[in-house]
N, CA, C and O atoms as a GROMACS GRO file, in nm:
protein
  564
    1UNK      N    1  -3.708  -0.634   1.529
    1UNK     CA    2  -3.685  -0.559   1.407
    1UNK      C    3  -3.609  -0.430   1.437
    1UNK      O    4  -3.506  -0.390   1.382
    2UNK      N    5  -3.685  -0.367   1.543
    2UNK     CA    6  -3.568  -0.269   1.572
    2UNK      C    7  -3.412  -0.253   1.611
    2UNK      O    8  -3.319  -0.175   1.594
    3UNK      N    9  -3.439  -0.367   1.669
    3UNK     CA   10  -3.299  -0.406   1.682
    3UNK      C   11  -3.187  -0.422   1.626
    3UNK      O   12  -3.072  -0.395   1.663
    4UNK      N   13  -3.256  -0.495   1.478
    4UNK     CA   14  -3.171  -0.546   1.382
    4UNK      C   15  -3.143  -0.405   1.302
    4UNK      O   16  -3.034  -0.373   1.255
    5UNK      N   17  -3.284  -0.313   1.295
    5UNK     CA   18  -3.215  -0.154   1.227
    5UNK      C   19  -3.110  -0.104   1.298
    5UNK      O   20  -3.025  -0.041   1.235
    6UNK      N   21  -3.097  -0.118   1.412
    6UNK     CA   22  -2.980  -0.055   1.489
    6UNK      C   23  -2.889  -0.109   1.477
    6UNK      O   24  -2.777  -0.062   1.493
    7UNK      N   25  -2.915  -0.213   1.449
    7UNK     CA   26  -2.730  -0.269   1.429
    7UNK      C   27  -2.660  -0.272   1.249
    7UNK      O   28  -2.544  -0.303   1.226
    8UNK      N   29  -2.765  -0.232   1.139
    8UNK     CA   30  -2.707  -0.216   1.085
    8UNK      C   31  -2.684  -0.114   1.038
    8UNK      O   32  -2.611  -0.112   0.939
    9UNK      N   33  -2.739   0.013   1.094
    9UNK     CA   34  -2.705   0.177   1.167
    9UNK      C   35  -2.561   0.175   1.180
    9UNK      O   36  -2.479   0.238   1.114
   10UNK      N   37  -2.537   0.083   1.287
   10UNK     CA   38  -2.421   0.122   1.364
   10UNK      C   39  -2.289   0.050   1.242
   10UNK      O   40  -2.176   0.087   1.210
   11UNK      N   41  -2.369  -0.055   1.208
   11UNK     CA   42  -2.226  -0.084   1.133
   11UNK      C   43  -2.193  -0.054   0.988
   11UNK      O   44  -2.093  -0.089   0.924
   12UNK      N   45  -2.311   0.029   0.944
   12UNK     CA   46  -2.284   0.164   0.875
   12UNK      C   47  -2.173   0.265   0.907
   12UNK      O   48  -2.063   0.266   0.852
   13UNK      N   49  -2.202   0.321   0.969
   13UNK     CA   50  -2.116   0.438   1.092
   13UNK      C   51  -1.961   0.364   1.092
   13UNK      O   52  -1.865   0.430   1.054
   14UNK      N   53  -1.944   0.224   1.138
   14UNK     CA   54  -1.866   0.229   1.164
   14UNK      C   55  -1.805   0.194   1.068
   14UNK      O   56  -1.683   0.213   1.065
   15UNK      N   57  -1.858   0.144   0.980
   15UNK     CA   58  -1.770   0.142   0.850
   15UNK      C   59  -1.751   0.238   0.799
   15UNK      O   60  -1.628   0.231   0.788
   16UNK      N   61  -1.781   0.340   0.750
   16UNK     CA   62  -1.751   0.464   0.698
   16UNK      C   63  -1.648   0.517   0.774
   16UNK      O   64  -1.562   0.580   0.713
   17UNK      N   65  -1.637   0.504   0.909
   17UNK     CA   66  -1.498   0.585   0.984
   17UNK      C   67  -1.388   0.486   0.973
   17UNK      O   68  -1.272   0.523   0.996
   18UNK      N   69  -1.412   0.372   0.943
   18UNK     CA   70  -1.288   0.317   0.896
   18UNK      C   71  -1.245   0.325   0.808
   18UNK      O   72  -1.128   0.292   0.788
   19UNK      N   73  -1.367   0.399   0.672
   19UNK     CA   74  -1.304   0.433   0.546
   19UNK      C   75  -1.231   0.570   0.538
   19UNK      O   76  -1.142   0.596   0.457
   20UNK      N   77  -1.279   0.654   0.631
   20UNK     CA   78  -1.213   0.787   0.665
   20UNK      C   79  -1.087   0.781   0.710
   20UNK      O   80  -1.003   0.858   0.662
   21UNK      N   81  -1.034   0.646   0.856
   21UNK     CA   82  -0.931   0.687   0.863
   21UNK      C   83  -0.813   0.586   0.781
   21UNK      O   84  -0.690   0.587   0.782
   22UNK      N   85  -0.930   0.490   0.702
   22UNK     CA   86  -0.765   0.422   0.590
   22UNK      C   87  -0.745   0.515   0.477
   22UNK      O   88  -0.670   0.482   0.384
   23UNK      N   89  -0.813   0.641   0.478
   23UNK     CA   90  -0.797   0.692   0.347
   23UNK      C   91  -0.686   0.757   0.344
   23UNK      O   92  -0.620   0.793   0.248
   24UNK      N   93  -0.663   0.774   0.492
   24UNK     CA   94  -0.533   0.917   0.496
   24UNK      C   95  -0.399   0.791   0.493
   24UNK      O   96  -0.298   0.812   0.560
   25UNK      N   97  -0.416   0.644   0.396
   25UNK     CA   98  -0.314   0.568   0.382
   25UNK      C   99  -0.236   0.627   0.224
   25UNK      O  100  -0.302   0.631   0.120
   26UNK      N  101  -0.124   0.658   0.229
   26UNK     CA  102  -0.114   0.703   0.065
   26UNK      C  103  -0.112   0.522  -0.004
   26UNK      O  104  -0.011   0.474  -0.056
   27UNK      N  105  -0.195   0.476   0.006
   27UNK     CA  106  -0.198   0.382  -0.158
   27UNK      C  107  -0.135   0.416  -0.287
   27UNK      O  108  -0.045   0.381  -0.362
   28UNK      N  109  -0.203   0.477  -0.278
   28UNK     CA  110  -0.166   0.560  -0.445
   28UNK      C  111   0.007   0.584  -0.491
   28UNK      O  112   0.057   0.602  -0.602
   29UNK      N  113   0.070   0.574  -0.348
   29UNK     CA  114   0.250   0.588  -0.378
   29UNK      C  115   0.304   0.472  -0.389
   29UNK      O  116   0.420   0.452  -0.424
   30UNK      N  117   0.192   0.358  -0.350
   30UNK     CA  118   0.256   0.265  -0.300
   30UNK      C  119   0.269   0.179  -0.462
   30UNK      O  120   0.358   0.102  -0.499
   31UNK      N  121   0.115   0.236  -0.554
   31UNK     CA  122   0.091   0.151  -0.659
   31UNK      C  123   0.166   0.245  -0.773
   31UNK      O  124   0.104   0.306  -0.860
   32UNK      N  125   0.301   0.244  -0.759
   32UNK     CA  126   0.326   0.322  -0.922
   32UNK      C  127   0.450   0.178  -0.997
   32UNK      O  128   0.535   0.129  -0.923
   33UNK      N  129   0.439   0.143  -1.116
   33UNK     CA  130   0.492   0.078  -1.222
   33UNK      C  131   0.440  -0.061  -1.120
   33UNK      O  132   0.330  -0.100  -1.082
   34UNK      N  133   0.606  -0.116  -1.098
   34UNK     CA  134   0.617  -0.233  -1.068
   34UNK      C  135   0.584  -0.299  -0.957
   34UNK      O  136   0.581  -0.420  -0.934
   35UNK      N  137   0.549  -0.172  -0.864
   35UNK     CA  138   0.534  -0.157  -0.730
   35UNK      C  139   0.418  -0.203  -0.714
   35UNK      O  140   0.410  -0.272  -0.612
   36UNK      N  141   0.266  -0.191  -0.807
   36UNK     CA  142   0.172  -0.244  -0.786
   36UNK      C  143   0.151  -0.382  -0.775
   36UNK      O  144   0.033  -0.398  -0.743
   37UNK      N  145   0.220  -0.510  -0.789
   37UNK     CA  146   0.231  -0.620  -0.786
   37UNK      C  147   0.247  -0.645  -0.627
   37UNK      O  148   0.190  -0.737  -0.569
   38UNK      N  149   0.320  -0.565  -0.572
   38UNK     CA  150   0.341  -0.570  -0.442
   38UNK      C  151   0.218  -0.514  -0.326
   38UNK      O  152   0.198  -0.564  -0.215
   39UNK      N  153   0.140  -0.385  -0.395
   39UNK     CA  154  -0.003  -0.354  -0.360
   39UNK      C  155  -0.071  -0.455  -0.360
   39UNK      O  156  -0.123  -0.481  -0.252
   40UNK      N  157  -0.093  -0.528  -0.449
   40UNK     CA  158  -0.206  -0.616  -0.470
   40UNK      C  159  -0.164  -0.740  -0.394
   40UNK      O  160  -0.264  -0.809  -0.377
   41UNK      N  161  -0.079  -0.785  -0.352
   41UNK     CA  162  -0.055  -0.886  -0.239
   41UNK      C  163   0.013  -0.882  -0.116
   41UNK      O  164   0.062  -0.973  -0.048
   42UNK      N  165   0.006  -0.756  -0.101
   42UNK     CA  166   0.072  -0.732   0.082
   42UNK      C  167   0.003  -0.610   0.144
   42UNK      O  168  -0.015  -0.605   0.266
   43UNK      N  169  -0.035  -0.510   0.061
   43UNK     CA  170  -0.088  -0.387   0.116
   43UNK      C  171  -0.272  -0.411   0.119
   43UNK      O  172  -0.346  -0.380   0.212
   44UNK      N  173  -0.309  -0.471  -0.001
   44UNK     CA  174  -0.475  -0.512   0.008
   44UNK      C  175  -0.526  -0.596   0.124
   44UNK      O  176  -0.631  -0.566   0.179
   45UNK      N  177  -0.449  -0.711   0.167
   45UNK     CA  178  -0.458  -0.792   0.263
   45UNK      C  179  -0.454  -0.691   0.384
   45UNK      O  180  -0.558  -0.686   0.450
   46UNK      N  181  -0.350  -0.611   0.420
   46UNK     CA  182  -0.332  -0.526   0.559
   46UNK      C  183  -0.424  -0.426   0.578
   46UNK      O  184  -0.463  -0.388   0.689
   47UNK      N  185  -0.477  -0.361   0.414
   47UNK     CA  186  -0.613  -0.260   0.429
   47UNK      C  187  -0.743  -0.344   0.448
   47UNK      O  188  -0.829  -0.299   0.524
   48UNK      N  189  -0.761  -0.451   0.393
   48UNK     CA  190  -0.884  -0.548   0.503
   48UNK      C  191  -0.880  -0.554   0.664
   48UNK      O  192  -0.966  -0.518   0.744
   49UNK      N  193  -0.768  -0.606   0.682
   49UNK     CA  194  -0.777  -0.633   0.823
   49UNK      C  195  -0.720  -0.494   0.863
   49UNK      O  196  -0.679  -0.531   0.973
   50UNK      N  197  -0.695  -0.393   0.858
   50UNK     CA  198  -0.694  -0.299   0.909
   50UNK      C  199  -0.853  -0.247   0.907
   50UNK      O  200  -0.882  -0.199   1.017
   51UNK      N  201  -0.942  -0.243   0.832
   51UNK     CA  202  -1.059  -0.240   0.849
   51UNK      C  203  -1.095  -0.278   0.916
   51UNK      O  204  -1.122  -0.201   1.008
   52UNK      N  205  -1.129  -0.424   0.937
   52UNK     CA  206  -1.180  -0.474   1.049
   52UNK      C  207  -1.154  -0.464   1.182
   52UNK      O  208  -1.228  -0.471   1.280
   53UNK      N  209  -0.951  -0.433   1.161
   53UNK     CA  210  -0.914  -0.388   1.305
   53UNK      C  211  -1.028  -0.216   1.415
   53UNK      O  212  -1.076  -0.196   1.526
   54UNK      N  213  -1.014  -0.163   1.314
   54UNK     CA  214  -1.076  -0.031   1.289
   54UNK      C  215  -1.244  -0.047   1.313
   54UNK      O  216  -1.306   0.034   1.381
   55UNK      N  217  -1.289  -0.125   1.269
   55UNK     CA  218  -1.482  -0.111   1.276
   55UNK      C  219  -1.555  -0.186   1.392
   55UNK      O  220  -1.671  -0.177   1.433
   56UNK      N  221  -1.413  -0.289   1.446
   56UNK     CA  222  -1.453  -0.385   1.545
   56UNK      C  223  -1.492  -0.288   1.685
   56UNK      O  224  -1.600  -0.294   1.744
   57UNK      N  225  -1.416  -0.229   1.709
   57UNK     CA  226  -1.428  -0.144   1.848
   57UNK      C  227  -1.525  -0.036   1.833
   57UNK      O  228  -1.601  -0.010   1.926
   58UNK      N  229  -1.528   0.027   1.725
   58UNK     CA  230  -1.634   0.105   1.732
   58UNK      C  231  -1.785   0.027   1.723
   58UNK      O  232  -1.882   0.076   1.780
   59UNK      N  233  -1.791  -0.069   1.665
   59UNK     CA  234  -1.940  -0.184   1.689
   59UNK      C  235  -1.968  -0.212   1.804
   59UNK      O  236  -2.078  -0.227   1.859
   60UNK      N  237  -1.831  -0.220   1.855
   60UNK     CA  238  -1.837  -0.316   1.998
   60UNK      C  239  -1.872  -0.201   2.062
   60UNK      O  240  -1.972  -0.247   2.119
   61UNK      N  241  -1.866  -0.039   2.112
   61UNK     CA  242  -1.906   0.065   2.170
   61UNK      C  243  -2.034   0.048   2.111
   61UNK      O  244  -2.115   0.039   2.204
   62UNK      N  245  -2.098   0.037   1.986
   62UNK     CA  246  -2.208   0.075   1.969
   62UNK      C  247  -2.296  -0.034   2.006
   62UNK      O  248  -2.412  -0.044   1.967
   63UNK      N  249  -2.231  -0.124   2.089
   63UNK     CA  250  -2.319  -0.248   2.151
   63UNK      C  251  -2.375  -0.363   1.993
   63UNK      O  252  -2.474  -0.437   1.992
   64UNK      N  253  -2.312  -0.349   1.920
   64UNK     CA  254  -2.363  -0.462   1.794
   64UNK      C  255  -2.312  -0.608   1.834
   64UNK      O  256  -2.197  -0.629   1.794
   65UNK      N  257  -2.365  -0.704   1.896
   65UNK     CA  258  -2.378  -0.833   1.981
   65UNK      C  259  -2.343  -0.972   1.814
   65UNK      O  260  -2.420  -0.963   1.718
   66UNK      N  261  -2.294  -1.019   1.813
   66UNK     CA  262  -2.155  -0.984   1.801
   66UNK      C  263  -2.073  -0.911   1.743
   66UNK      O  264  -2.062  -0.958   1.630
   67UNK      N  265  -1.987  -0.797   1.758
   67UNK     CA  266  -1.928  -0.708   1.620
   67UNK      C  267  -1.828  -0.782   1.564
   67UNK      O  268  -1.783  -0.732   1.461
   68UNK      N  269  -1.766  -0.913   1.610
   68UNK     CA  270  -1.639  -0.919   1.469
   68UNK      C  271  -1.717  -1.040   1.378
   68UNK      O  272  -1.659  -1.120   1.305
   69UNK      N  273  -1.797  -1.035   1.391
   69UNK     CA  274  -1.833  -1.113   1.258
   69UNK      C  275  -1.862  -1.014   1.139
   69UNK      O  276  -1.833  -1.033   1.021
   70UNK      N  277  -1.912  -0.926   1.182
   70UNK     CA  278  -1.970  -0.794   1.100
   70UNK      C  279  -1.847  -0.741   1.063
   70UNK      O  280  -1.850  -0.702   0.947
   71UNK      N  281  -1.708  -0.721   1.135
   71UNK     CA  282  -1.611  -0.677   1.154
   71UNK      C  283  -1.482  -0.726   1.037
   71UNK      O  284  -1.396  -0.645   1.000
   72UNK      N  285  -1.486  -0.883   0.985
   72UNK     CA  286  -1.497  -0.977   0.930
   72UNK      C  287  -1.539  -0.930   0.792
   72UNK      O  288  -1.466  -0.890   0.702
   73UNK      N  289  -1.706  -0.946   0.794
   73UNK     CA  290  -1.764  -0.999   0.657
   73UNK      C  291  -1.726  -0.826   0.644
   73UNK      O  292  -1.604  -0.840   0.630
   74UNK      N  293  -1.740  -0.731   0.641
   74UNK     CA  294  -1.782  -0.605   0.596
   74UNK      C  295  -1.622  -0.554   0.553
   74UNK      O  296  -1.645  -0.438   0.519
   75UNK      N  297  -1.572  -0.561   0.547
   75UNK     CA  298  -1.421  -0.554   0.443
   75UNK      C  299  -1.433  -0.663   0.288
   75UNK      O  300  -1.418  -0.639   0.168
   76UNK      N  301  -1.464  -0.774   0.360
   76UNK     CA  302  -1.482  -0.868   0.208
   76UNK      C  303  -1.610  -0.823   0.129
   76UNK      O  304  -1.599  -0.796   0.009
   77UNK      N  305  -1.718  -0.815   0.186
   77UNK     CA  306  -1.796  -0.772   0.076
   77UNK      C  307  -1.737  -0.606   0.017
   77UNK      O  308  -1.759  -0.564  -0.096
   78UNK      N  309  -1.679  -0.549   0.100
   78UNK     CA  310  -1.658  -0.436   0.010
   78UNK      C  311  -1.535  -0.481  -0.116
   78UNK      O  312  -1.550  -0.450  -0.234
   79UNK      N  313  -1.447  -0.537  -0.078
   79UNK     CA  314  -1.324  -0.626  -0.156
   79UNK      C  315  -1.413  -0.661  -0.308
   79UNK      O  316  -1.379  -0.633  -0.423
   80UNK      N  317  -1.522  -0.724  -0.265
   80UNK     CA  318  -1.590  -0.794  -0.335
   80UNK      C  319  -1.645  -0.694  -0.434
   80UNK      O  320  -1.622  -0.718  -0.552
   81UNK      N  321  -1.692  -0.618  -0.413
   81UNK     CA  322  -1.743  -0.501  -0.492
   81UNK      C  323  -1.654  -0.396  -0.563
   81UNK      O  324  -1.683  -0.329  -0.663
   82UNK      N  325  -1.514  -0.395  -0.475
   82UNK     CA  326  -1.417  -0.302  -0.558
   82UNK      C  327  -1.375  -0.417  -0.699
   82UNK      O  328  -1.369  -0.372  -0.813
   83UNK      N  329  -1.352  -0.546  -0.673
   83UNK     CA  330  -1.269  -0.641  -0.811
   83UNK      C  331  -1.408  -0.634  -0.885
   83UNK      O  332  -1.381  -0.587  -0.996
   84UNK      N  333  -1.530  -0.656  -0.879
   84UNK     CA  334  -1.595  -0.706  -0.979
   84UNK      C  335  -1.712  -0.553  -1.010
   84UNK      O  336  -1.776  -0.554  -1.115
   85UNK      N  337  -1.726  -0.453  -0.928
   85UNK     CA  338  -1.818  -0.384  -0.951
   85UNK      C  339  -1.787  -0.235  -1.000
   85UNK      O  340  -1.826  -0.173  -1.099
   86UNK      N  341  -1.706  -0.202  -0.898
   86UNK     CA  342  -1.632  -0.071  -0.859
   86UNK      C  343  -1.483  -0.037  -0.914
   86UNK      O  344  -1.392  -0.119  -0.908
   87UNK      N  345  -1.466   0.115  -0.976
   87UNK     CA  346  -1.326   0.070  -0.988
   87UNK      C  347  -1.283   0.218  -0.918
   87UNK      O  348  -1.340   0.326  -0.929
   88UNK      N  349  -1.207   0.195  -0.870
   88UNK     CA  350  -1.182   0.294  -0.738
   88UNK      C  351  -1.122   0.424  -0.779
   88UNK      O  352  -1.129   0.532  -0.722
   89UNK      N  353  -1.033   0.374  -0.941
   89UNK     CA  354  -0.968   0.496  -0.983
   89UNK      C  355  -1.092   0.623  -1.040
   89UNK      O  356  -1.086   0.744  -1.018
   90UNK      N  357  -1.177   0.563  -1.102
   90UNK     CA  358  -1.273   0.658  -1.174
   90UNK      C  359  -1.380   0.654  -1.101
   90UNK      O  360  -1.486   0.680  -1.158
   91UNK      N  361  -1.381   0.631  -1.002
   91UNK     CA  362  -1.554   0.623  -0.874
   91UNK      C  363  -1.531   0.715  -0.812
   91UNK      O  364  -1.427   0.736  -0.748
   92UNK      N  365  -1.651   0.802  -0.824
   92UNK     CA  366  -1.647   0.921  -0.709
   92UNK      C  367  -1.645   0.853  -0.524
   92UNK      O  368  -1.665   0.743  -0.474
   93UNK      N  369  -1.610   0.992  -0.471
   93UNK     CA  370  -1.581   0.935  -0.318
   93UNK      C  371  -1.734   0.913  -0.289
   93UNK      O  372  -1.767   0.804  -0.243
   94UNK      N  373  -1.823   1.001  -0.311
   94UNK     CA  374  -1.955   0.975  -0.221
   94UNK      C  375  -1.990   0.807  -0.225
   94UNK      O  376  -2.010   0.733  -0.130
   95UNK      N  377  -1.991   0.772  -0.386
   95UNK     CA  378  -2.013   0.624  -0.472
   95UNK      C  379  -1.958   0.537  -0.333
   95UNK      O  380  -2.018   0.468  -0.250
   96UNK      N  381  -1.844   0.567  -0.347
   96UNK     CA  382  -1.778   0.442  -0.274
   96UNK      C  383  -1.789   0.439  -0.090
   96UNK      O  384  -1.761   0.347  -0.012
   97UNK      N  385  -1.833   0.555  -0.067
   97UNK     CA  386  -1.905   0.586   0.034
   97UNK      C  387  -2.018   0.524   0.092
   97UNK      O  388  -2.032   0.492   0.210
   98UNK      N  389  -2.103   0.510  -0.007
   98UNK     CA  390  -2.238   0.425   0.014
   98UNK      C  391  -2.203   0.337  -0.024
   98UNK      O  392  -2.311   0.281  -0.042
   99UNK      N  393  -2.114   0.252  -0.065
   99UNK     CA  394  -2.072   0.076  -0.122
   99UNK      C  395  -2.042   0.073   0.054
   99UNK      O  396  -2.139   0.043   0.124
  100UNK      N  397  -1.938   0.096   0.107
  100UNK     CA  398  -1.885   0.085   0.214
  100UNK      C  399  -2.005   0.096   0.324
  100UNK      O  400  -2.001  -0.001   0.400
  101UNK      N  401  -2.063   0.145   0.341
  101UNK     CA  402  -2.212   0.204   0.406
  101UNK      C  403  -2.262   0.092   0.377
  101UNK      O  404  -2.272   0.027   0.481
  102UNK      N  405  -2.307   0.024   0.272
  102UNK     CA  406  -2.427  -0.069   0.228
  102UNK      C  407  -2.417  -0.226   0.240
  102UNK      O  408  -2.496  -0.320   0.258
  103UNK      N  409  -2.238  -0.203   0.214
  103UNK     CA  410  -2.179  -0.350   0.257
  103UNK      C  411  -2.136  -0.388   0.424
  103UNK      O  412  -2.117  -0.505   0.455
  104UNK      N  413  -2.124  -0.287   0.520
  104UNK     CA  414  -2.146  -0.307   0.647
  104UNK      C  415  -2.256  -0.337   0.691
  104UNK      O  416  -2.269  -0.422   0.780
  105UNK      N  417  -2.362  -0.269   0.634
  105UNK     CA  418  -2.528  -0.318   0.690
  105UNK      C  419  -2.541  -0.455   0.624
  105UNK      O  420  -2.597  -0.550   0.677
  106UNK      N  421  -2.491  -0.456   0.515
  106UNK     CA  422  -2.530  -0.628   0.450
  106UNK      C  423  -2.474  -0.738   0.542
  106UNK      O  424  -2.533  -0.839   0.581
  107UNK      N  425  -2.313  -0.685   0.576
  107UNK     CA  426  -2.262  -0.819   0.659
  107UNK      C  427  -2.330  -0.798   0.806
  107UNK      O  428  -2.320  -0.899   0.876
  108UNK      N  429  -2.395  -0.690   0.866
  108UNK     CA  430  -2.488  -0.680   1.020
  108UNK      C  431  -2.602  -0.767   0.978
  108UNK      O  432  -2.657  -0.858   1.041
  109UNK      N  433  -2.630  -0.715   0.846
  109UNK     CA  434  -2.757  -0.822   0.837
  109UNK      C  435  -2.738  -0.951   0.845
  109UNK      O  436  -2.799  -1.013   0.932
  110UNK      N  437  -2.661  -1.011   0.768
  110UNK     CA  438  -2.656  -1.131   0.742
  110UNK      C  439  -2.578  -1.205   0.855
  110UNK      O  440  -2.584  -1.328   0.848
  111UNK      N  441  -2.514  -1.158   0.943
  111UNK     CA  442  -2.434  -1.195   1.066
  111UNK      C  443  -2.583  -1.251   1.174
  111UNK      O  444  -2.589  -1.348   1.249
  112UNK      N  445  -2.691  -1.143   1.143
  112UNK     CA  446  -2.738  -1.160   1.252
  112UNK      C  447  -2.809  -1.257   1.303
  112UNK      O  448  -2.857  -1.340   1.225
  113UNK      N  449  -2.830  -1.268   1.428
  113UNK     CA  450  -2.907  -1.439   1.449
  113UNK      C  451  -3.113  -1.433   1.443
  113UNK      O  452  -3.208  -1.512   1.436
  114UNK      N  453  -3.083  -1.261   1.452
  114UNK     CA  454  -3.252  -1.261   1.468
  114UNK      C  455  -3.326  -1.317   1.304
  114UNK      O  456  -3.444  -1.335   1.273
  115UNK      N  457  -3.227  -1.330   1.242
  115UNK     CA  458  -3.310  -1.411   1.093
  115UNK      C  459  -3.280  -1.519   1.128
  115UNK      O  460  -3.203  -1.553   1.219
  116UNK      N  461  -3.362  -1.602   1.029
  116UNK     CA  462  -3.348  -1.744   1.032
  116UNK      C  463  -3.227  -1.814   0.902
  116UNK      O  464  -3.233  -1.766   0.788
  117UNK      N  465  -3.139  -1.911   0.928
  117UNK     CA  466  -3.053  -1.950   0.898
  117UNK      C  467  -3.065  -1.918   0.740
  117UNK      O  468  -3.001  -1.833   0.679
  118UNK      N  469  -3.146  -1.992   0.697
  118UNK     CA  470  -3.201  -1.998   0.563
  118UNK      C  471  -3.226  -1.866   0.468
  118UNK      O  472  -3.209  -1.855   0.347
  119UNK      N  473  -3.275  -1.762   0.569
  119UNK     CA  474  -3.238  -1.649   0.487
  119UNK      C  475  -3.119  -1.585   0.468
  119UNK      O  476  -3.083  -1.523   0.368
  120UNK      N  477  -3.048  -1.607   0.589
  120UNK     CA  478  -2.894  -1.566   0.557
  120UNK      C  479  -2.838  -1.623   0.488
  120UNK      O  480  -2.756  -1.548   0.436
  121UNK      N  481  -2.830  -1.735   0.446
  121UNK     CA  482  -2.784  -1.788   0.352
  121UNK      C  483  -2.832  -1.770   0.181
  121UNK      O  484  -2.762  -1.801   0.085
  122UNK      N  485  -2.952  -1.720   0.177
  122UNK     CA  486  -2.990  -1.689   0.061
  122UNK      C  487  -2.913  -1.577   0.037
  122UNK      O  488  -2.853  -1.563  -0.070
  123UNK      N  489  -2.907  -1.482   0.140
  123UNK     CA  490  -2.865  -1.329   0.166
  123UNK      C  491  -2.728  -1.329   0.125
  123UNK      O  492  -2.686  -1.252   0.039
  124UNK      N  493  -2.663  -1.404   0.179
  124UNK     CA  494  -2.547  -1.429   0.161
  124UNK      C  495  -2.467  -1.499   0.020
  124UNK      O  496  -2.356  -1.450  -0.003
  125UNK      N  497  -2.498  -1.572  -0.042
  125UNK     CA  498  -2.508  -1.651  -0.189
  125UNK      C  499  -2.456  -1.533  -0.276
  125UNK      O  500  -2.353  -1.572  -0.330
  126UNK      N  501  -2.493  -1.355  -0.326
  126UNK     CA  502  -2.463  -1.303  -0.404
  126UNK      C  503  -2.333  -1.249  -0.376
  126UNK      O  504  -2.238  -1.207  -0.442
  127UNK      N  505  -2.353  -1.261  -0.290
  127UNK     CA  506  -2.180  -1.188  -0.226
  127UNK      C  507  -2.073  -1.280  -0.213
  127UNK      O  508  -1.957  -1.251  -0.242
  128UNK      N  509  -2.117  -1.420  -0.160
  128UNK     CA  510  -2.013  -1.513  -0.210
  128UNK      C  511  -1.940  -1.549  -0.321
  128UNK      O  512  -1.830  -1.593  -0.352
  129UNK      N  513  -2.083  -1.502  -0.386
  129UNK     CA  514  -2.020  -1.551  -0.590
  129UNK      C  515  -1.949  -1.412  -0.620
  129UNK      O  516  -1.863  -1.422  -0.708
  130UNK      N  517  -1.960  -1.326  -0.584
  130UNK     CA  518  -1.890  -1.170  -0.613
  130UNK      C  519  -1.726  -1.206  -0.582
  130UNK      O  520  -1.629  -1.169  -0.648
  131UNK      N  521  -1.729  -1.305  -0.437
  131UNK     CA  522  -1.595  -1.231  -0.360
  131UNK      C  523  -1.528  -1.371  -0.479
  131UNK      O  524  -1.408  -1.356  -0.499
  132UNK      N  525  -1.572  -1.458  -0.532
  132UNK     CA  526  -1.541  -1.583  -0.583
  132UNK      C  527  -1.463  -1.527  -0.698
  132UNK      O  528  -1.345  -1.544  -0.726
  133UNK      N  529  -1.572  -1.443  -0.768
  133UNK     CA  530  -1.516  -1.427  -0.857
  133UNK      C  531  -1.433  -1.274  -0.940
  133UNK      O  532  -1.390  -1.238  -1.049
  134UNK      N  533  -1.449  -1.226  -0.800
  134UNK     CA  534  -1.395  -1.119  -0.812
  134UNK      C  535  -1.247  -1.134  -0.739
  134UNK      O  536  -1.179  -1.033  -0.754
  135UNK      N  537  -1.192  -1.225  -0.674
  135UNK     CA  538  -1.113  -1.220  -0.576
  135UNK      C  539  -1.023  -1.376  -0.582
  135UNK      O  540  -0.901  -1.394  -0.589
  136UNK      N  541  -1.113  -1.455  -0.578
  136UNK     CA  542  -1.057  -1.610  -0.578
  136UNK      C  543  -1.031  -1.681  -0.741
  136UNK      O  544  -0.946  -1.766  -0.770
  137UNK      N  545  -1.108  -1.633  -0.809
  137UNK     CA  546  -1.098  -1.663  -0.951
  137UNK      C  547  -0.945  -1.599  -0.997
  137UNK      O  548  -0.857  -1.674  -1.041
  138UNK      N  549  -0.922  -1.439  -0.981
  138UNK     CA  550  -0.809  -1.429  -1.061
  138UNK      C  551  -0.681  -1.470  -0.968
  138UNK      O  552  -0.574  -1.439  -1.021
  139UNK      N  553  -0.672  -1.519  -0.869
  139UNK     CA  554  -0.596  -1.572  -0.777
  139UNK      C  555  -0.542  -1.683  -0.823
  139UNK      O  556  -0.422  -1.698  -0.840
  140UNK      N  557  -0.655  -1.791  -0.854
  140UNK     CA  558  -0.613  -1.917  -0.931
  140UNK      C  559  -0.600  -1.910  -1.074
  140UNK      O  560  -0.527  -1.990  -1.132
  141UNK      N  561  -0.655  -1.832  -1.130
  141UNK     CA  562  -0.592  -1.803  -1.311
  141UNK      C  563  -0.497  -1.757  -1.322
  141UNK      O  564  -0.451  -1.736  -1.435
   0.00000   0.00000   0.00000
C-alpha cells in the first residue's frame, strides 16, 4: 500500500511539471480564426506526447516501476477531461492544476500491478467512456 501511495505521489509531481513547462507553449497564438482547425489536429496531438515525453523521465527518477505506462495514460485522461469536463478557456489555473494532479495518480493507479486486474479495469471503464466520448465520438461525427 505504501508503495502504491508513492507512486501516485510521484506521478502527481510529475505531472504538474509537465504542466508547468507546456504552459510556457503560446497555444493561444496558435488558436486565432482559422488557425484553430489546425490546433485541434496537429498541435493537441504534440502537447500529449510532449507530456508524456516530459513526465516519463521524471517518474523514471522517481523510481515509479513502470513509468511509461503512467506516462501514456496520464495525458489521455487529462485530454479526456479537458473535451467533456473542463473548458480551459474559463477554468481557473489552480482547477486545472488538480485535474492534471488527479489524472496522473488515476493512470499510477490503474497502471499498477499491485491491484488486481479486475479492479483496474473497473477503475478504468469511466475514463474510457470520457476519452470515447469526449475525443473519439466527435472525431467520427
Amino acid at each position: 500500500m505504501r508503495e502504491l501511495v508513492r507512486r501516485c505521489l510521484v506521478a502527481m509531481v510529475s505531472g504538474l511539471l509537465a504542466l508547468f513547462a507546456l504552459r510556457a507553449f503560446p497555444y493561444r497564438d496558435v488558436c486565432t480564426g482559422p488557425a484553430c482547425i489546425f490546433a485541434a489536429m496537429f498541435v493537441v496531438p504534440l502537447v500529449v506526447i510532449g507530456a508524456a515525453l516530459l513526465a516519463y523521465p521524471l517518474m523514471a527518477l522517481g523510481r515509479v516501476r513502470p513509468a511509461w505506462p503512467v506516462a501514456l495514460v496520464g495525458p489521455l485522461v487529462v485530454l479526456s477531461l479537458v473535451t467533456t469536463v473542463l473548458d480551459l478557456v474559463t477554468c481557473p489555473f489552480p482547477v486545472v492544476c488538480v485535474a492534471v494532479a488527479g489524472s496522473y495518480a488515476f493512470a499510477a493507479l490503474v497502471t499498477a500491478d499491485g491491484l488486481p486486474r479486475a479492479w483496474r479495469v473497473v477503475l478504468a471503464a469511466p475514463a474510457v467512456v470520457l476519452f470515447a466520448w469526449g475525443v473519439v465520438w466527435p472525431i467520427l461525427s
